[in-house]
C-alpha positions, 0 to 999 in steps of 0.5 A: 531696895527699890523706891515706891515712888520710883515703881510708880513712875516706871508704870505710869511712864509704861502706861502712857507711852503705851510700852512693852515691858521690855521698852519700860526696863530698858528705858529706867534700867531695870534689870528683868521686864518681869519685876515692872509687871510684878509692880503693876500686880502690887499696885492693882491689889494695893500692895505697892502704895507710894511713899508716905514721908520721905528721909531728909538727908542729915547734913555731918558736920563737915558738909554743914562747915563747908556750906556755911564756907560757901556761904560766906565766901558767897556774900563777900563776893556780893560785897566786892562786885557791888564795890566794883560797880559803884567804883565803875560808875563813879569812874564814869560819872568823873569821865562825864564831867572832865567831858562836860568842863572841856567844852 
């Protein structure tokens, strides 16, 4: 089934690029011209109306692991560039003053 939402984009795209029904189907892959003029028909008599709520995707617990996986893999790669750039900065700061003592 197709999406209200997705219906009225197709007509509002139709409408203001001025296409043909035929242009409007080809460009979002709709299988027959027909079906946009038969949405615009709905619309106009106020069969077709845009979607109220939309489904939230519930996550399965295999998705929720992996994302709560990322996550912590995320932060311990935080941890180690800011580790790396102390280590860096504190490798040229040594650099500097071996510079600063030599001469």
């Amino acid at each position: 089934m197709i999406r209200a939402s997705f219906k009225i984009k197709v007509i509002n795209w139709r409408l203001t690029h001025h296409a043909s029904y035929p242009v409007a189907a080809r460009k979002f892959r709709v299988t027959s011209p027909s079906l946009i003029w038969q949405w615009e028909r709905a619309l106009e008599s106020g069969r077709l109306k845009p979607d109220k709520r939309r489904r939230k995707r519930t996550m399965n617990k295999q998705e929720h692991d992996k994302i709560k996986k990322l996550e912590e893999e995320n932060e311990l790669l935080r941890i180690k560039v800011a580790y790396l750039e102390k280590l860096e900065a504190l490798a040229q700061e040594k650099k500097k003053l071996q510079t600063k003592t030599k001469r």
